[in-house]
C-alpha positions, 0 to 999 in steps of 0.5 A: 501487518501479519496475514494468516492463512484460513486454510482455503483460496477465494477468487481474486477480484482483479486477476479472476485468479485463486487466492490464499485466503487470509485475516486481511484478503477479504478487505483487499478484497472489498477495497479493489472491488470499491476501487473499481465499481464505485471509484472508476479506477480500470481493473488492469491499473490495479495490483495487489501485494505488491512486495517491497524486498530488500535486506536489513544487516544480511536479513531478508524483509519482504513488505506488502503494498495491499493495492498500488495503482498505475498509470498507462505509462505504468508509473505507480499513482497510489500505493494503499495500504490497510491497517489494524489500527489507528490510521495516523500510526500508519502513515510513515510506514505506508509513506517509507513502503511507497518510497522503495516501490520497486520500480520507482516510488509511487506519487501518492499514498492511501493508508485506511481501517476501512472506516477512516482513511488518509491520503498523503503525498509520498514526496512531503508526506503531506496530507490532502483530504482525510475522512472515510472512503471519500478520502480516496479520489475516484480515477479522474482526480487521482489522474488530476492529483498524481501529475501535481504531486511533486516526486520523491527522489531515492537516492541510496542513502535516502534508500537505506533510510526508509529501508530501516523505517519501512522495517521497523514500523512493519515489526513494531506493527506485526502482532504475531510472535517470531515463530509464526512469522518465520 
């Protein structure tokens, strides 16, 4: 998903912070705030635009994990990610983005429109619930689900496999031209 700018910063539901206001910040947005106040999730657990960066053939890519969720321990739980588009679409790339997680990949993914959303385990790609906002566990289940869910293994050549997948589904899904996104 390519993001452009509006032109103006909004305050950060999470951080307090300002933030470039882009085509999809207000959805990041909304998703935290839900995440939070409807879903009991703590403030501190969440990060936004977490960067997925590695190199493809000598060229830098750099992707996005709109929201990722973390435990105490600071192992990453739920890694989500929003998409313009059929949610099915989207979900090995939000499974390849979760798996190359930069401290180590997270153990469930969300991928949702804001109408439908899907959540998946990042170690099988199996699916556990699909439907609107219900699909997203509040804390305590997520707790529950995270600690049953089994865990990816990257190993490098696995690494460079979801590497090339992560990138080829994020430029398949980007609808910008060469120049905007350079």
């Amino acid at each position: 998903m390519h993001e452009i700018s509006l032109g103006y910063t909004i305050e950060d539901y999470l951080s307090g912070q300002r933030v470039e206001a882009t085509t999809y910040e207000d959805i990041r947005q909304a998703i935290a705030r839900m995440l939070v106040e409807r879903k009991g999730y703590p403030a501190a657990s969440l990060k936004a635009k977490v960067r997925v960066a590695f190199q493809i053939d000598g060229r830098n890519f750099s992707g996005c994990l709109d929201l990722v969720a973390y435990a105490d321990s600071g192992e990453p739980l739920l890694a989500l990610l929003f998409c313009a588009g059929e949610v099915e679409t989207y979900t090995r790339q939000t499974v390849a983005g979760a798996r190359l997680h930069p401290e180590q990949p997270v153990r469930l993914v969300v991928v949702t429109d804001t109408k439908k959303a899907m959540l998946l385990q990042v170690a099988d790609g199996k699916l556990i619930s699909e439907a609107g906002y219900q699909a997203l566990p509040d804390w305590e289940r997520l707790l529950e689900l995270a600690s049953k869910a089994p865990r990816y293994v990257l190993t490098e050549e696995r690494r460079k496999i979801e590497q090339r997948l992560f990138y080829a589904f994020s430029e398949l899904s980007c609808s910008c031209s060469d120049q905007e996104c350079s």
